[in-house]
C-alpha positions in Angstrom: 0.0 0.0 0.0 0.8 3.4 -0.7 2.4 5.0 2.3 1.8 8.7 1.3 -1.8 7.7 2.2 -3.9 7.5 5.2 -5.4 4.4 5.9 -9.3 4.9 6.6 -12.5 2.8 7.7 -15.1 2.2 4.6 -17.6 4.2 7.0 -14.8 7.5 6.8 -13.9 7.0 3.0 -17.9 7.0 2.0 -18.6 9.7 4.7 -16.0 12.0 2.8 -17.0 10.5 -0.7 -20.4 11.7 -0.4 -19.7 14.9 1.2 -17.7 15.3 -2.4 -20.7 14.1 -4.6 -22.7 17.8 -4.2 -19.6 19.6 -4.9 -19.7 17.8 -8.1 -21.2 19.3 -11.7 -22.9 16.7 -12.4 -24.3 16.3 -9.0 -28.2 15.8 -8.8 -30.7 14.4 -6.0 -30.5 10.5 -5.6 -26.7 9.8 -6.0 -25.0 8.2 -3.1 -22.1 6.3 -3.0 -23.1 3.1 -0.7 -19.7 1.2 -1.1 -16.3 1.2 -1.8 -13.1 -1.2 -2.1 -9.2 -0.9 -2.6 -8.5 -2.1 -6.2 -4.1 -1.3 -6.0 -4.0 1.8 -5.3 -7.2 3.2 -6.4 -10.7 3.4 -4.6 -13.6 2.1 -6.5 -17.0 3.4 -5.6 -20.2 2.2 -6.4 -23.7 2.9 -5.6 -26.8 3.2 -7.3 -26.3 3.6 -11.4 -29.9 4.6 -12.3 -30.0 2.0 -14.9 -33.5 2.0 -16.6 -36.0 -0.8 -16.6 -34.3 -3.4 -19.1 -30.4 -2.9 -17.4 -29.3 -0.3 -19.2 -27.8 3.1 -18.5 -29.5 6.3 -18.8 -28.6 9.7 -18.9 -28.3 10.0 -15.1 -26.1 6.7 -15.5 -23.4 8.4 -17.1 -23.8 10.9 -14.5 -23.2 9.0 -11.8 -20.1 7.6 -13.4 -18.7 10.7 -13.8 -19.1 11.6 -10.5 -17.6 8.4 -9.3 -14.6 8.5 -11.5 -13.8 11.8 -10.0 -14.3 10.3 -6.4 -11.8 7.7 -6.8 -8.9 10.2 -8.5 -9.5 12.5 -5.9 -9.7 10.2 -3.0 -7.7 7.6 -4.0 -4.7 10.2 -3.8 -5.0 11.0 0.2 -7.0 8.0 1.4 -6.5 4.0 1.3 -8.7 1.3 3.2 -7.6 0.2 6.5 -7.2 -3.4 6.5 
């Protein structure tokens, strides 16, 4: 693991994660991130996509991995899970 990072519960890395969704652009109502894991070095989030009622994306869907992305280069840059 990185040691430029501090290590942090899932509970602290989604608390700050969704603190950082309504700063975002593409922010709207609805997106959360609900959980996260240590993939190397990098963060991945995931929560609700909005996928419609056959699977697929939607507009909101490519939202919400926008916002995501930016969640894991930001955080993934200070923050890594605690084991």
């Amino acid at each position: 693991m990185n040691t430029k990072t501090i290590a942090l519960s899932r509970e602290e890395i989604l608390e700050k994660a969704n603190a950082l969704i309504h700063e975002h652009d593409d922010y709207f109502a609805g997106i959360s991130a609900s959980e996260v894991e240590q993939n190397g070095q990098l963060l991945i989030f995931r929560g609700n996509y909005f996928l419609d009622e056959n699977g697929l994306p939607t507009a909101k869907s490519t939202a919400v991995f926008n916002v995501f992305k930016a969640l894991t280069v930001t955080l993934s840059e200070k923050y890594h899970l605690a084991d």
